[in-house]
C-alpha positions in Angstrom: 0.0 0.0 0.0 1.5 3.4 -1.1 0.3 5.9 0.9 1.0 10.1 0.8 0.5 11.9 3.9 0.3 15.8 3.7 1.5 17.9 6.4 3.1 15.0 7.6 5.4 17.0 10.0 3.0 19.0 11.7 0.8 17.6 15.1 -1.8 15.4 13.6 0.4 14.4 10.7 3.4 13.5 12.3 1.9 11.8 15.3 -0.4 9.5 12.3 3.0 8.4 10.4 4.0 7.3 13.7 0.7 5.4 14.9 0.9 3.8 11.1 4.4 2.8 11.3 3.7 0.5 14.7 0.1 -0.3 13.1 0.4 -0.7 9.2 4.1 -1.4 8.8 3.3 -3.1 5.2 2.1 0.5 4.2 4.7 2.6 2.1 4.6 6.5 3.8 6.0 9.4 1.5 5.3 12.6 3.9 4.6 15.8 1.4 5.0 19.1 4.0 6.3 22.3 3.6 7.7 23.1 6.7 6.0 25.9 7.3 6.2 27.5 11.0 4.2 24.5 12.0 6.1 21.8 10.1 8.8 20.6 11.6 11.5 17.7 10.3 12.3 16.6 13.9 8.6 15.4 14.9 9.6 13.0 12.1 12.9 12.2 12.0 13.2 9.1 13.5 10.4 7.8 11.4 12.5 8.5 8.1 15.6 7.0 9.4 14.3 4.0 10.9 11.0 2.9 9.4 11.6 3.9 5.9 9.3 6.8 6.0 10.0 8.9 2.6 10.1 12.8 3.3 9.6 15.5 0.5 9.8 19.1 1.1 6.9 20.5 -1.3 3.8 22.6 -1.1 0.6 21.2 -1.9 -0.1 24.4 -3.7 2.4 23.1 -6.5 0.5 21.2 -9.2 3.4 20.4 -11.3 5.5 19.0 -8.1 2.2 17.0 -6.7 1.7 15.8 -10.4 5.1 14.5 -10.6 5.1 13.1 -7.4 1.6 11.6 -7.7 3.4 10.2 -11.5 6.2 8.6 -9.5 4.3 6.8 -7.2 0.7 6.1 -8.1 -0.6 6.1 -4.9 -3.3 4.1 -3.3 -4.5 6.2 -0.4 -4.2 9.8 0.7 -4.2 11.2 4.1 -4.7 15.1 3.6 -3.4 16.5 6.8 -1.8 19.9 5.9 -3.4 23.1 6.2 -3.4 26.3 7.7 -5.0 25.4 11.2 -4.9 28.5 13.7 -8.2 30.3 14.4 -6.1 33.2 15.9 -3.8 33.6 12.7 -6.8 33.4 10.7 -8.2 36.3 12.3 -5.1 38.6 11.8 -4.7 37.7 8.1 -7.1 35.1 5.6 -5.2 35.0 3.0 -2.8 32.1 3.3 -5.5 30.1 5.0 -7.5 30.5 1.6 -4.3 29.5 -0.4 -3.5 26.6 1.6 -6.8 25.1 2.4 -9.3 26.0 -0.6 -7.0 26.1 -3.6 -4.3 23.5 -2.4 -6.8 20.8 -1.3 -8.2 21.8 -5.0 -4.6 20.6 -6.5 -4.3 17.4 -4.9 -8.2 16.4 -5.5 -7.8 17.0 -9.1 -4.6 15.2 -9.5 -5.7 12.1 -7.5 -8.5 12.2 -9.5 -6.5 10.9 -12.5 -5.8 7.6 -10.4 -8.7 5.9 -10.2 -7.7 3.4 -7.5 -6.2 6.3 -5.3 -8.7 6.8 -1.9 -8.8 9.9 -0.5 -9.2 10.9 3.0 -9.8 14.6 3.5 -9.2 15.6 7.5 -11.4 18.5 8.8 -12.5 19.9 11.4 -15.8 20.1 13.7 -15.5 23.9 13.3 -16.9 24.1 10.3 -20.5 23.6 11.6 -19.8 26.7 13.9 -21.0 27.5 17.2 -23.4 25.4 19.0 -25.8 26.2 22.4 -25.6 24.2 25.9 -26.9 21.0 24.2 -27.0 18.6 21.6 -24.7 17.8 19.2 -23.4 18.4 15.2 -24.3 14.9 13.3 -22.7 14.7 9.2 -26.3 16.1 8.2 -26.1 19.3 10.0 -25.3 22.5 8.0 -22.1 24.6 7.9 -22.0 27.7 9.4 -18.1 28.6 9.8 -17.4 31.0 12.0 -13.7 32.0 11.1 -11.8 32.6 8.5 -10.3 29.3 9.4 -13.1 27.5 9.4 -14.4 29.0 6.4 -11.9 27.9 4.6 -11.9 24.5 6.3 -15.7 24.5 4.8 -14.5 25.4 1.5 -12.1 22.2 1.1 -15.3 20.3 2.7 -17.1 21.0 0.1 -15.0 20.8 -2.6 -13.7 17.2 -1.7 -17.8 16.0 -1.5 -18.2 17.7 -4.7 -15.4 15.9 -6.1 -17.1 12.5 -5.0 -20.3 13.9 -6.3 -19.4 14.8 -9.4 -16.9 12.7 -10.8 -17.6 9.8 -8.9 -13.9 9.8 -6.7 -13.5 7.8 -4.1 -13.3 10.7 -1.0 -14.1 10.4 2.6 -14.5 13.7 4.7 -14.0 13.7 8.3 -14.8 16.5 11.2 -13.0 15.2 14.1 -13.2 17.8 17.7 -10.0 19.3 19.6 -6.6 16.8 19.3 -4.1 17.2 21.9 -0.9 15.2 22.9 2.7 15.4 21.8 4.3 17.2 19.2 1.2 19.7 18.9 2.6 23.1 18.4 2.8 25.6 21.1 0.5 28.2 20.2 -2.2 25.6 20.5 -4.1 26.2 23.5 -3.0 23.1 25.7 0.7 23.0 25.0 0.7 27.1 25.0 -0.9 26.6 28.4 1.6 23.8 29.5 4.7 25.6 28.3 3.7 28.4 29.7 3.2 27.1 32.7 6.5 25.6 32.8 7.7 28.5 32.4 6.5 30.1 35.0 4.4 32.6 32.5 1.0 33.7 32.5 -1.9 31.6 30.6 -4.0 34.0 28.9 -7.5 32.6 29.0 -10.4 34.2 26.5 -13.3 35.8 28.1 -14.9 34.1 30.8 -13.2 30.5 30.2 -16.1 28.9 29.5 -16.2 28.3 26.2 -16.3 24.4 25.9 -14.3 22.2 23.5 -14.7 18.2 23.1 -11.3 16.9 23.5 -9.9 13.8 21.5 -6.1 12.2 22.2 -4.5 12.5 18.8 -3.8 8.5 18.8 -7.3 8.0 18.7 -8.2 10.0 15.8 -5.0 8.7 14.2 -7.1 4.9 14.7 -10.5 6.4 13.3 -8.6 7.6 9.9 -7.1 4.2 9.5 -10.6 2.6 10.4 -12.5 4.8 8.2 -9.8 4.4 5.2 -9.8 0.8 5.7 -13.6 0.0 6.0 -15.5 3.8 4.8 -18.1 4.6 2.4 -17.4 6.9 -0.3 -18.5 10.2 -0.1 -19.7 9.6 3.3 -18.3 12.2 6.2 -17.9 11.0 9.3 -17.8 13.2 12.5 -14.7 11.7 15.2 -15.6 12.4 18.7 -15.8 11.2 22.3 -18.9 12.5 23.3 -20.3 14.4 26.4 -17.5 13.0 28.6 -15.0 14.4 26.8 -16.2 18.1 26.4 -14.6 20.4 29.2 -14.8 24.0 29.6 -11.3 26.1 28.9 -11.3 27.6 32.0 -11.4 23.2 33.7 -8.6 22.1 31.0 -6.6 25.3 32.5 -6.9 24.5 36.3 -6.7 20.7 35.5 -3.1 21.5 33.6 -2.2 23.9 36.7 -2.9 21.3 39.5 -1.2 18.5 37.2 1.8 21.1 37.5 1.8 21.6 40.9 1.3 25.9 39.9 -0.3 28.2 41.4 -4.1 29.5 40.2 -2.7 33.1 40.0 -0.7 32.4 36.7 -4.1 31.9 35.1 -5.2 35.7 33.8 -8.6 36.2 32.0 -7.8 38.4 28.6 -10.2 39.9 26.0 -12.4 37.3 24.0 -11.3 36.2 20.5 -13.2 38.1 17.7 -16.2 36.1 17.2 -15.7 33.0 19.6 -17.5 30.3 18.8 -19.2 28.9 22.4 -19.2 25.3 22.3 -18.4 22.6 19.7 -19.7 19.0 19.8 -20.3 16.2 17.3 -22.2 12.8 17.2 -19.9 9.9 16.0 -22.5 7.5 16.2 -22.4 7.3 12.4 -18.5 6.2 13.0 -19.1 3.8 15.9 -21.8 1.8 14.3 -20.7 1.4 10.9 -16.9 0.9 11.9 -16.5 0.5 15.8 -15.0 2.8 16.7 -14.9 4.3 19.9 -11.9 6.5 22.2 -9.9 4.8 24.3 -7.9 7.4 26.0 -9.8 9.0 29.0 -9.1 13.0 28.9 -7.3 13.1 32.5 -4.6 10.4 31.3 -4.2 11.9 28.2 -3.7 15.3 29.3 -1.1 13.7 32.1 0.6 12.2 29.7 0.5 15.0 27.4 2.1 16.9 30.6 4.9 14.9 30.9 6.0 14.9 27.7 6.5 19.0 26.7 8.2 18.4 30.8 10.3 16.0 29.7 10.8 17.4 25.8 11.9 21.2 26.8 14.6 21.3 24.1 11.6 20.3 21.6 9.1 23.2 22.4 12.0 25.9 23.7 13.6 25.6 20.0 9.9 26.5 18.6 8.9 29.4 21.4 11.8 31.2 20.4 12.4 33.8 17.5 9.1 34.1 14.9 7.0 32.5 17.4 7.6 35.2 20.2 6.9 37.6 17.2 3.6 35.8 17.0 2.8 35.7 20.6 3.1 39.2 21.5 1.4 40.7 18.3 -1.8 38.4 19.2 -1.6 38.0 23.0 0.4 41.1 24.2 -2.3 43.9 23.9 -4.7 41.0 25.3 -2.6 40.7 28.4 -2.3 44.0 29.1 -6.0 44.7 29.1 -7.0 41.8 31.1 -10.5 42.5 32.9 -9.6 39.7 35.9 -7.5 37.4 37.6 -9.0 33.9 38.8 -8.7 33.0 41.9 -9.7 29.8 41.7 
């Protein structure tokens, strides 16, 4: 099985070559990432010296490049990881998420359309259906009302990718899975950013009132879902990957729950302006997935989280080398002014 997995070196990506390479041995990676500031070699490093993983340096932007590679390889299944990901950076500038998202998910859908026997799996994102009230939960049939540039653009490649199916009869999956976490997920992310900081010493700069509520998912268990639904899928379906009420926590809980794992005190937590146009809760129902395929999570959201923990404690030199130098640049422009307006300080 020859298999291409984009944005390889980023969270998700990097963290699925590595699930695959202890799961699906037989299958034959080539990694396609650009190394953008969320890309990085060393999440996958070990992976191309020791299992064989193939690593090319290429935007997914580039038709000629993804023609020739696509050409050279005639691959059987696609795992379409990269994108631009960051509500925040969205908000500061849409362009590249456009770019990246919209027109290079266009690129690879129309050249794995000229190899029939090619699957393709097409990762989203639960925020495409927007913002959701106190109960309930977004099923596959339920419309999408992005909130974010982001998202919008996440809805875009949706769309396109079912219209591909549609229309020309391809063989693509889409799939809306809820917040990953665990190692290797860069630090402007909200639990590493709060971890690191943390670490650190630093202040964790909460939106609003904190309790804005996300459904968490361990990264190794959506990394099993996209096997499972590559594997045993329907074409053209979209399937939603999710834990389920259990699993959704407000920010301000994740923050605390992160501070007491730490053994820090409350006071580094500091409520900051809200993010333009915050969605308030995401949820989806992955009944469709469990039924059809069997899947379920396995990771309960306190272990994961330790564990999560005790890797950035243990792996300083990995997120010290990425919080330095552009990031910090980053940081400041979007939290800075936030900081320094903050409207109160938790006590708990």
């Amino acid at each position: 099985m020859k298999v291409l997995v984009t944005g390889g070196a980023g969270f998700i990506g990097s963290n699925f070559v590595r699930w695959v390479g202890e799961h699906r041995s037989s299958w034959q990676i080539t990694v396609l990432d650009n190394l953008s500031y969320a890309g990085n070699f060393e999440n996958i490093a070990s992976c191309v010296e020791s299992d064989g993983v193939r690593f090319v340096a290429g935007d997914i932007g580039d038709r000629e490049a993804v023609t020739a590679l696509f050409r050279e390889c005639s691959f059987d299944l696609v795992f379409h990881f990269a994108a631009e990901s960051h509500v925040d950076r969205s908000i500061l500038g849409a362009a590249p998420f456009v770019i990246t998202n919209v027109v290079g998910t266009e690129v690879l859908l129309s050249v794995a359309k000229q190899y029939p026997s090619c699957r393709f799996i097409h990762v989203s994102t639960d925020e495409v259906y927007g913002s959701l009230g106190e109960t309930g939960a977004f099923t596959e049939e339920s419309p999408l009302v992005p909130s974010s540039p982001y998202s919008a653009s996440k809805a875009g490649s949706d769309l396109l990718a079912l219209a591909f199916a549609h229309t020309y009869g391809q063989d693509v999956i889409v799939t809306r899975c809820t917040n990953n976490y665990g190692k290797y997920q860069f630090p402007e992310k909200f639990i590493p950013l709060f971890v690191t900081n943390a670490l650190e010493d630093r202040e964790l700069p909460l939106y609003g009132d904190g309790m804005n509520v996300r459904s968490w998912i361990h990264v190794t268990d959506h990394c099993r879902a996209l096997v499972m639904i590559a594997e045993g899928g329907r074409t053209g379906a979209v399937y939603n990957v999710g834990g389920g009420a259990e699993f959704e926590k407000p920010n301000r809980e994740v923050a605390l729950l992160i501070l007491n794992q730490l053994g820090k005190s409350e006071s580094l937590l500091k409520f900051v302006a809200d993010r333009l146009g915050h969605d308030r809760r995401y949820a989806v129902d992955s009944s469709l997935l469990r039924h059809e395929l069997g899947w379920a999570p396995l990771v309960p959201f306190e272990k994961g989280v330790k564990e999560t923990i005790d890797w950035y404690r243990e792996n300083r030199g990995w997120w010290e080398r990425i919080k330095s130098g552009a990031y910090r640049d980053y940081y400041e422009q979007n939290y800075g002014s936030r900081v320094n307006a903050e409207t109160k300080v938790c006590s708990g």
